[in-house]
C-alpha positions in Angstrom: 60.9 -118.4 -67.3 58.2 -119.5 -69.5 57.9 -119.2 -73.0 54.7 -119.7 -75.2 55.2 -120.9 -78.9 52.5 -120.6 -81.7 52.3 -123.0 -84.6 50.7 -122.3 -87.8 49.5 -124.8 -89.6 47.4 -125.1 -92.9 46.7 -128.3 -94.7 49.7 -130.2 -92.8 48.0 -133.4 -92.3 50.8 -135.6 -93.8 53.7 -134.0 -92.0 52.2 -134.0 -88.5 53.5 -137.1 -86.6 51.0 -137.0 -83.3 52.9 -139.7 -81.4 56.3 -138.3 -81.8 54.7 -134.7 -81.6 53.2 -135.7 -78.2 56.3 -137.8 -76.9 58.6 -134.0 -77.5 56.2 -131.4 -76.2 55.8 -134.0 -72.8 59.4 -133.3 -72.4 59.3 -129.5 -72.4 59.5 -127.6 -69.7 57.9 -124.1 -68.7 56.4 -124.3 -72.2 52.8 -124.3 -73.5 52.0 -124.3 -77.1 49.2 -122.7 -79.2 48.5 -124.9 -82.2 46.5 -122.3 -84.6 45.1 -124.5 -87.6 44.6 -121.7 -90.5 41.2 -123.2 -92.1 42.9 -126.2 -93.3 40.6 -128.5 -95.5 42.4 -131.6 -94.5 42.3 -133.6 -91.3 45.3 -131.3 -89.5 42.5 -129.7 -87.0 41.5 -133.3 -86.3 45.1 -134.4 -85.3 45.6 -131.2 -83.4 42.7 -131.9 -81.0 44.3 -135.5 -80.8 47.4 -133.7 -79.4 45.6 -131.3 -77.5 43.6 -134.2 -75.6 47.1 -136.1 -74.3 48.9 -132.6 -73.6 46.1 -130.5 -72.1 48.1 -128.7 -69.5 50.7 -127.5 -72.1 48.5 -127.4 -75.5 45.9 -125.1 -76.8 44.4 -125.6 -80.0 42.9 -122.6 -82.2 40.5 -123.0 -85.1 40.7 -120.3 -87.8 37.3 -120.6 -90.2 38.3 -118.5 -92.8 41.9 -118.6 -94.2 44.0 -115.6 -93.5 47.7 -114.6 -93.9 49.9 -116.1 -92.3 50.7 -113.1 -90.1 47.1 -112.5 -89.4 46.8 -116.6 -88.1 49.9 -115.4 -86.0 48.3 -112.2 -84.0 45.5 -114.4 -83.4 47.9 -117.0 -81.4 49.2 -113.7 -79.6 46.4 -112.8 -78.7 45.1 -116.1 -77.4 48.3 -116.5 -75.7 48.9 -113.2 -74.2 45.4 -113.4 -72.5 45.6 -116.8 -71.2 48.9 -117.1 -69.5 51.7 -114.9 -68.0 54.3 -115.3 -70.5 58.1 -113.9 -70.4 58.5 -114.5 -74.3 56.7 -115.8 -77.2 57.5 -117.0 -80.0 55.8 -118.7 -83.2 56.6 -121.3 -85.8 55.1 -121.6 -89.4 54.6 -125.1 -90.4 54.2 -124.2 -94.1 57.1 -122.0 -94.4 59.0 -124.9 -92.5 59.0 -127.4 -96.1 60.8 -124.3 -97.7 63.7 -124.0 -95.2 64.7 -127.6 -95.4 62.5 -128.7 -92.2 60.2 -130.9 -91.0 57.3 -130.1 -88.3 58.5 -132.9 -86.4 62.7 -131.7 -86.5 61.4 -128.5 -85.6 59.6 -129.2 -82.4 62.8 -131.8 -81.5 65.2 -129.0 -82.1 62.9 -126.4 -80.0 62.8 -128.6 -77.3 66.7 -129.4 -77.2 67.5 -125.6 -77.9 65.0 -124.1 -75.9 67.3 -121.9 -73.2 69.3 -120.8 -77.0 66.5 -120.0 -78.6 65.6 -117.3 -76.0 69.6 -116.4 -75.0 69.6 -115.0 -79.0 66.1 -113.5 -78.6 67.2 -111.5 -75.4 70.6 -110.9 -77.5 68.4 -109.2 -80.3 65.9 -107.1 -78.0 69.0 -105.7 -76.5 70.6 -104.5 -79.9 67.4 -102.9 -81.0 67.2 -99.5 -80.6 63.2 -99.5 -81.7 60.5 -99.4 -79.4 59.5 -103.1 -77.9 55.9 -103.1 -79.3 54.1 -106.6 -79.3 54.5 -108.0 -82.3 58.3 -106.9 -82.0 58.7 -109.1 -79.0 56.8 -112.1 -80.8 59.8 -113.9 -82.3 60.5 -116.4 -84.9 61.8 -119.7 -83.7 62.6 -121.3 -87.1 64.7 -118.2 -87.2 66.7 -118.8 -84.4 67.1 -122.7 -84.4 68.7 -122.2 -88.2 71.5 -119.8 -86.6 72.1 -122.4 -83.9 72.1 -125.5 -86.4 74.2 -123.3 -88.8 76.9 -122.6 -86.3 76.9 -125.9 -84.4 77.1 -127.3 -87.6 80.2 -124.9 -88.3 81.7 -126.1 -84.7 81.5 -129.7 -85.4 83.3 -129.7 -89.0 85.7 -127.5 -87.5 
């Protein structure tokens, strides 16, 4: 089953580790990444490239020239994505909105990569209790999302 994930990022130079960035996304599996830098005036495309040049086969990197919303950096990862590979689910990740849910870029990526086959176990949970119509931004899902109700109830397990 392979999943694509986009990351949105936007002036994130200082949180973006690239060698323990590129040590977790070696490690994942049936996976390929679209990093979408949203006009950033800082070095983040810069470090994105230097991630996309060691993980190639599993990394794409977008540049956005003019900064847009968030959501609007997002449909242009889906659309990327969607055209380039034969994906079964896609999901995205906004590194900005990450500082404001008690995250870090690099937690996040560890956490996706350990909780991978949860992640998409809730996400197939979900599209089978909706009752809307699947259109494509319905299926894209959001893996910060996810990984806090998995942290949130493992957390729950283990002080139980």
């Amino acid at each position: 089953m392979k999943i694509g994930v986009i990351i949105v990022l936007h002036n994130n130079e200082t949180e973006l580790e690239t060698a323990l960035c590129i040590n977790q996304i070696k490690t994942l599996e049936d996976t390929v990444l679209c990093l979408v830098d949203n006009a950033s005036k800082d070095n983040t495309l810069s470090l994105l490239d230097d991630i996309k040049e060691v993980c190639s086969a599993k990394v794409s990197v977008i540049e956005i020239k003019k900064k847009g919303s968030e959501i609007a950096a997002i449909k242009a990862g889906v659309r990327y994505m969607l055209n380039q590979f034969n994906l079964k689910y896609l999901g995205y990740i906004d590194a900005n909105a990450l500082k404001q849910q008690g995250f870090t870029f690099s937690d996040t990526i560890e956490h996706f990569c350990s909780h991978k086959d949860q992640i998409i176990s809730l996400h197939i949970e979900t599209l089978a209790r909706q009752k809307v119509r699947k259109t494509l931004l319905k299926r894209v899902f959001s893996v910060v999302g996810y990984l806090k109700d998995i942290i949130k109830s493992s957390s729950y397990s283990t002080s139980a």
